[in-house]
C-alpha positions in Angstrom: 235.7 -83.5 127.6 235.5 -79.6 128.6 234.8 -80.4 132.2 237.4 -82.7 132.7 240.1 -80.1 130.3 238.8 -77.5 133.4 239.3 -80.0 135.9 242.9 -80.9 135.3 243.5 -76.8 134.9 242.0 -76.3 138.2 244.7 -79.3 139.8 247.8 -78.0 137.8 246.8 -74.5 139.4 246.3 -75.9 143.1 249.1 -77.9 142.6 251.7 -74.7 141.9 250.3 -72.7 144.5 250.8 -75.8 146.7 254.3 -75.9 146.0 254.6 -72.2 146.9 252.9 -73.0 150.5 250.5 -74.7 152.2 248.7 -73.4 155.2 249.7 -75.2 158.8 252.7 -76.8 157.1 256.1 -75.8 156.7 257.2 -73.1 154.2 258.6 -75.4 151.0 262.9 -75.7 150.8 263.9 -72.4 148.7 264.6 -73.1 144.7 267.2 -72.6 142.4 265.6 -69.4 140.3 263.6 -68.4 144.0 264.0 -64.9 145.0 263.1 -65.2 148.9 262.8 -62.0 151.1 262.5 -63.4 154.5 261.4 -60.8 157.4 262.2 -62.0 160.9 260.4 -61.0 163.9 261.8 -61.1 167.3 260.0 -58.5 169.0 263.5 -56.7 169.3 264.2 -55.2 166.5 265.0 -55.2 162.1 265.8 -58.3 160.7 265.7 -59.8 157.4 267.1 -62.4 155.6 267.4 -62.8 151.8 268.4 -65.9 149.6 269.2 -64.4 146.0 268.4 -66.5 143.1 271.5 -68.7 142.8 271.4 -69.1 146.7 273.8 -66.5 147.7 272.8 -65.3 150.8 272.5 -62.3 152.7 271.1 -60.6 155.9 270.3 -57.0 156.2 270.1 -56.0 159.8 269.6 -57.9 163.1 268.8 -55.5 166.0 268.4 -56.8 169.4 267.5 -53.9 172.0 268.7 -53.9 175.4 266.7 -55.9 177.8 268.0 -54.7 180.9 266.3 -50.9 179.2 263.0 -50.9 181.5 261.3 -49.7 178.1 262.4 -52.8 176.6 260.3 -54.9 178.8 257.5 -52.6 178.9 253.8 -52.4 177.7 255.0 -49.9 174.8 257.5 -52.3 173.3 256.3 -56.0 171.7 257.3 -58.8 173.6 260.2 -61.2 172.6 259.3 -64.2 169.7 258.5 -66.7 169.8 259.6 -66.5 173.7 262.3 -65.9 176.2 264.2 -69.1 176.3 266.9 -68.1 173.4 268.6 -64.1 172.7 267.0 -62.9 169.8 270.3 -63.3 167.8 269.4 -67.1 168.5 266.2 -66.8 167.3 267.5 -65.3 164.2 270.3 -67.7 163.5 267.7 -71.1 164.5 265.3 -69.3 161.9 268.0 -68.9 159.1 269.0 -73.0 159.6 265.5 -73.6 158.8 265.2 -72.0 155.4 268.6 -71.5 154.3 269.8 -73.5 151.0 272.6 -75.0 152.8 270.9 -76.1 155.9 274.5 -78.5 157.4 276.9 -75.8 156.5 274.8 -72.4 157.1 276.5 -68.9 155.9 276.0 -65.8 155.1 277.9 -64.2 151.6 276.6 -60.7 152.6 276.0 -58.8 156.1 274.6 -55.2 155.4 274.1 -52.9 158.5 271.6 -49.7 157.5 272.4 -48.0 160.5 273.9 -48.1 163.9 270.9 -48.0 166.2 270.5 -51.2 168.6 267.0 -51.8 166.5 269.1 -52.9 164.1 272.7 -53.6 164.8 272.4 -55.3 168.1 273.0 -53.3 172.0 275.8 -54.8 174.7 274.4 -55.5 177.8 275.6 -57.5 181.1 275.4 -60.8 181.2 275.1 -61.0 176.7 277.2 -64.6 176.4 280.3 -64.2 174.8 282.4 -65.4 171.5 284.0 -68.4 171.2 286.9 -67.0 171.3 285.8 -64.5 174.5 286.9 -61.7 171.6 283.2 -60.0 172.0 280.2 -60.7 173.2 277.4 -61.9 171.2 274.1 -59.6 170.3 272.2 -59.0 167.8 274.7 -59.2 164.5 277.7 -59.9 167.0 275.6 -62.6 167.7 274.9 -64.3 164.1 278.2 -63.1 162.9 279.5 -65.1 165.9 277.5 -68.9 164.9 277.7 -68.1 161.5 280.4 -67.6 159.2 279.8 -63.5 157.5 281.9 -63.6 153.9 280.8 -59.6 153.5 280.2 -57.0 156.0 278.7 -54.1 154.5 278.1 -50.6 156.2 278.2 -47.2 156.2 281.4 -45.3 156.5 281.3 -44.3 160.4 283.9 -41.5 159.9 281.3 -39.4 158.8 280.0 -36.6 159.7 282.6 -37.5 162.1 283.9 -40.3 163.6 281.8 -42.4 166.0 284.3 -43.9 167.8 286.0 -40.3 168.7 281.6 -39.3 169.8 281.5 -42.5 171.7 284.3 -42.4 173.5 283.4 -39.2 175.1 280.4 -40.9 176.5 280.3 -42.2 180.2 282.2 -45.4 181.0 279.1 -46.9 181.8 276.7 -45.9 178.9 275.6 -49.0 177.2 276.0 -47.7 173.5 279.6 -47.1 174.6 280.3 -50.7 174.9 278.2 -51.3 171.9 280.3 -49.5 169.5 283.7 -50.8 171.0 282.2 -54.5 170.9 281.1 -54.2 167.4 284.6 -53.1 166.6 286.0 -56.0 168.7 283.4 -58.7 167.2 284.8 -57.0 163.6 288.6 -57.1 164.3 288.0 -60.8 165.3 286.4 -62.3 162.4 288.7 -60.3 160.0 291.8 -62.5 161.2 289.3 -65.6 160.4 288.5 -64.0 156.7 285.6 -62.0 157.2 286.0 -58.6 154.9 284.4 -55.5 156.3 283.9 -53.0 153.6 281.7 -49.4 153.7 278.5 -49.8 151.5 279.0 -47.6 148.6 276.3 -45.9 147.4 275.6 -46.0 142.9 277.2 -49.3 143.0 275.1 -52.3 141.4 278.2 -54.4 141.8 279.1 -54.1 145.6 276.4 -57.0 146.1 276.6 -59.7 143.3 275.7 -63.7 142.9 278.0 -65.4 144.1 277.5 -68.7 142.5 275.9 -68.9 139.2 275.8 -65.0 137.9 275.2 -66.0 134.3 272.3 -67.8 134.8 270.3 -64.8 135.8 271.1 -61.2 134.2 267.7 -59.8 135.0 269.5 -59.8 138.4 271.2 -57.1 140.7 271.3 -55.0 144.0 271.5 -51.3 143.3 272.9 -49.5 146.0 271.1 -46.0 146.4 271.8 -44.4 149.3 274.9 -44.3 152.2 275.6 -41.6 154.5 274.7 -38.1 152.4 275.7 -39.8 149.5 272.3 -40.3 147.1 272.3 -42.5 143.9 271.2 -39.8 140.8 269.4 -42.6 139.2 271.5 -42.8 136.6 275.0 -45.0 135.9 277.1 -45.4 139.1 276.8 -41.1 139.7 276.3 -40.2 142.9 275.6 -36.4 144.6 276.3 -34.9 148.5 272.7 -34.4 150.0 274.0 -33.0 152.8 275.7 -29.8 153.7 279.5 -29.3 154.7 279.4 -30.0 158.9 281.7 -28.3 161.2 283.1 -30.9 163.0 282.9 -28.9 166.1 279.1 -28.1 166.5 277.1 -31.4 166.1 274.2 -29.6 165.4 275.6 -29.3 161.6 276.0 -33.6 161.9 272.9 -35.5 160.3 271.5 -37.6 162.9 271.8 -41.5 162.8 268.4 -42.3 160.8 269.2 -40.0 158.3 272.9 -41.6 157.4 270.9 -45.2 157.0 272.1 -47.7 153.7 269.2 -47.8 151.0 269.5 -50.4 148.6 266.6 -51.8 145.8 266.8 -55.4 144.9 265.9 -56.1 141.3 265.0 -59.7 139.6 263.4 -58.9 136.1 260.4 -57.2 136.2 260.5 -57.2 140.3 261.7 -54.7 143.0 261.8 -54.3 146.2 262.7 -51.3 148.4 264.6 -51.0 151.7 265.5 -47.6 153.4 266.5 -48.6 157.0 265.0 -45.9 159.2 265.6 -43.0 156.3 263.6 -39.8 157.4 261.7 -37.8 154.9 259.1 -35.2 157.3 261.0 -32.2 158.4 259.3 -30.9 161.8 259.9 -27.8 163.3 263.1 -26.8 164.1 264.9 -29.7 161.3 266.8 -28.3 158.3 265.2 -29.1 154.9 268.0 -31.4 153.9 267.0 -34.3 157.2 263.7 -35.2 154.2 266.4 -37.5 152.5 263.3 -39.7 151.0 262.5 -37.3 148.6 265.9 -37.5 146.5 266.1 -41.1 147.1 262.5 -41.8 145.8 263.4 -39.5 142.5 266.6 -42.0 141.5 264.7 -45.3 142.5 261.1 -44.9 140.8 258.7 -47.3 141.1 258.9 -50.9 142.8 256.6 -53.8 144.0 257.3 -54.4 147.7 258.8 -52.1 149.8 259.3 -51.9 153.5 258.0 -48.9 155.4 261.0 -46.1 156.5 261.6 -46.0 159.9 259.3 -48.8 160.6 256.7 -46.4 159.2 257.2 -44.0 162.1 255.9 -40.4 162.2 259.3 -38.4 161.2 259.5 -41.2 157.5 257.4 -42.2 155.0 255.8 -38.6 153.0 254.0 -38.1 150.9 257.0 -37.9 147.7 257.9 -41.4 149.2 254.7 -42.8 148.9 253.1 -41.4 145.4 256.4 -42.2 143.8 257.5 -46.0 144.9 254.0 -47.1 144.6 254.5 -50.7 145.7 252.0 -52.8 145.7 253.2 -54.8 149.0 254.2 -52.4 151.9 255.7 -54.4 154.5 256.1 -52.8 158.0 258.8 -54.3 160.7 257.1 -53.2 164.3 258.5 -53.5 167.7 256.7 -50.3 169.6 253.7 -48.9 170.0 254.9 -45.9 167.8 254.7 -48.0 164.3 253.1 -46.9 162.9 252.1 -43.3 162.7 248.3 -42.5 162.4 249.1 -40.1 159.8 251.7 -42.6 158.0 249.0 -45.2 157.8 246.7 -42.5 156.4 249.5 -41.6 153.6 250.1 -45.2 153.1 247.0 -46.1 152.5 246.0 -42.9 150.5 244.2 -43.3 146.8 245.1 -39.5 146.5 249.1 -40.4 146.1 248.4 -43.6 144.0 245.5 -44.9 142.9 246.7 -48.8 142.7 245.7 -51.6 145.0 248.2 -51.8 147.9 248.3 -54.6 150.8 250.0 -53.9 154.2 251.7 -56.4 156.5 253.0 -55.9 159.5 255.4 -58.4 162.0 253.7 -57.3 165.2 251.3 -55.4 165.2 250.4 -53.8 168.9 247.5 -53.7 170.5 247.4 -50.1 171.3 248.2 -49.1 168.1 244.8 -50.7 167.0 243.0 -48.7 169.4 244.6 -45.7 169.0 244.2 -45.7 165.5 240.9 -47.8 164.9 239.2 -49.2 162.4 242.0 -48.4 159.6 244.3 -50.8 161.1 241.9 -53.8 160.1 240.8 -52.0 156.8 244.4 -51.7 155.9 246.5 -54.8 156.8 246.0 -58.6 155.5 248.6 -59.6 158.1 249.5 -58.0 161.6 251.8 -60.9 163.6 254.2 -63.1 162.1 257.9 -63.6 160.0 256.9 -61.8 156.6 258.5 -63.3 153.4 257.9 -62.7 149.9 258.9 -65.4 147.3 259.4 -64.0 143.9 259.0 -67.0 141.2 261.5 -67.4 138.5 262.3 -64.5 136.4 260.7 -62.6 138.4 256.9 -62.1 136.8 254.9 -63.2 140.2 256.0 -63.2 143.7 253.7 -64.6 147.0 253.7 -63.0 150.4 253.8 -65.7 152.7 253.2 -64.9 156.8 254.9 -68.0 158.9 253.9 -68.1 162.5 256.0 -66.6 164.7 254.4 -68.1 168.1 255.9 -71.4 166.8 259.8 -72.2 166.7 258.8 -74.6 163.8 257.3 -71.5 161.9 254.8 -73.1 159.9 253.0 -71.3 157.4 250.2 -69.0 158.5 248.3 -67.4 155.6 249.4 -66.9 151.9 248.7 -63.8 149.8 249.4 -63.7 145.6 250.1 -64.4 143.0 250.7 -60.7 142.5 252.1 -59.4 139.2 255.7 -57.6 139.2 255.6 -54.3 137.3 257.4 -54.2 134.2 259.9 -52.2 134.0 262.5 -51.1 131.2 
């Protein structure tokens, strides 16, 4: 009687994990109560993709670098996923179709852009196809915003520390973040007249980004928005305070540099949350004012969360020490696309018992080559994953959540490995 009482524990057990994932097939249709935080590789860039538990949907970021940029192409940069015979815009919006709740009438409620660097917003480039309606031409979220329908476009107010258009314009005719920055415009004055509503990300909000469908059913859940421009989230109410000191308009070496203006938001589902910064710097080097560390204030309002994705792609200039001893994830998730993520030193932080003393797992999308020899032995020690889409499904209510690695060699994406249950903190 006991061994068959701990034989049908052991089937119910396999059986839920198998609904999570199964290895080689598939990843399993998102649920109604699923939290899934979807990581998109492409070898070009930031992409993510996020179905909220009543299926509102959203993506934060979709860079596409310039691949007429010789560095592009080169040995230090990872090569295009799964391969060259769509953009990577294509490649994002073929992966979305796959898992998105909606598969026959795809779109997207919310579009939030952390910061205007090709990486992560997309680069123009000759020969990029063009709209539809020949309005812009399509690359990296020019590109998904052009196949799929964007309710929301969130991002940061570009008027500040002043306005890119008037710094852009000054720029050559032929510079290629020139006709970036006048395309996005374009590709945004299009799909306004089609109902698309751009708005600036507003940092202290936890309204800005809300369910769209069934709100009621889960109160546990919100999006806090923590960071936007020099504006930093106290940690308390809505209440936000200037990191940043008054520029002079006229001498850009007062302006905060592009990484440092990036969106931060945390994503929270009961006792689960999960951390994004964009590229947010937090070492000052030689020569940088005290106020470009904008990790440390934004690590004292948001406390400490389950999964988080590394700053800056966990370069050398992101990702100290008051970062790290203070999130204390338990997942750190890297995005990679050069040879420069990450930092020896960052991995050393990361991995650090000195800042927290808790188990930790790393994943990266694409992990390079010559960062494993450069850096040795701690790449292996430290990573479960180093090559494929990332996603984290959070379970109901948010108690467990999985990290699931789905092949990115594969335009099918099947599932690769499969990492949990782990246990969301709990958290007042």
């Amino acid at each position: 009687m006991k061994k068959m009482i701990l034989c049908c524990l052991l089937l119910a057990a396999l059986g839920g994990r198998a609904q999570v994932a199964t290895v080689g097939k598939p990843l399993p249709e998102w649920k109604e109560g699923y939290l899934d935080l979807h990581h998109i590789n492409t070898g070009r860039g930031n992409a993510a993709f996020f179905i909220f538990p009543d299926g509102t949907t959203m993506v934060l970021d979709a860079g596409e670098l310039d691949p007429t940029n010789a560095r592009t192409t080169s040995k230090r940069n990872t090569p295009i996923r799964p391969d060259d015979s769509k953009h990577p815009y294509e490649w994002i919006v073929q992966y979305i179709k796959q898992v998105a709740p909606q598969k026959e009438k795809t779109k997207l409620d919310y579009a939030l852009i952390t910061h205007f660097h090709d990486d992560h917003f997309g680069s123009y480039y000759p020969d990029a196809p063009l709209s539809a309606d020949k309005q812009y031409v399509l690359t990296g979220i020019t590109g998904v915003g052009g196949l799929l329908p964007i309710h929301y476009l969130l991002q940061r107010d570009y008027h500040y520390p002043v306005n890119l258009s008037t710094i852009v314009n000054r720029l050559p005719q032929d510079t290629h973040y020139k006709a970036t920055w006048n395309n996005y415009l374009a590709f945004i004055n299009a799909e306004s007249k089609k109902g698309m509503q751009a708005q600036f990300f507003k940092a202290g909000s936890n309204s800005q980004i809300r369910l769209q469908h069934h709100a009621s059913n889960y109160p546990g859940f919100y999006v806090q928005n923590v960071k936007s421009n020099g504006w930093i989230w106290t940690g308390k109410d809505s209440s936000v305070v200037q990191h940043f000191p008054p520029v002079d308009s006229l001498n850009s070496k007062t302006w905060p540099d592009e990484n440092a203006l990036s969106n931060v938001l945390v994503i929270h589902y009961g006792a689960f949350a999960y951390y994004n910064g964009g590229d947010s710097p937090g070492n000052v080097f030689l020569g940088d004012p005290a106020w470009r560390d904008v990790e440390t204030p934004v690590a004292k309002a948001v406390g400490a969360v389950d999964v988080a994705t590394m700053d800056h792609h966990g370069n050398r200039d992101a990702m100290n020490e008051n970062l790290i001893k203070t999130l204390q994830p338990g997942v750190w998730i890297e995005q990679v696309w050069t040879a420069d993520h990450p930092g020896h030193e960052v991995l050393i932080r990361a991995t650090s018992p000195y800042l927290y003393k808790a188990k930790r797992d790393l994943f990266a999308t694409n992990m390079m080559e010559a960062n494993e020899l450069v850096i040795g032995g701690l790449v292996q020690q430290a990573y479960r994953s180093l090559q494929g889409h990332i996603v984290v499904r959070v379970l109901p209510d948010g108690k467990e959540y999985y990290v699931i690695i789905l092949d990115d060699s594969k335009p099918s994406i099947p599932v690769k490995s499969i990492f949990g249950p782990y246990t969301a903190k709990s958290k007042p």
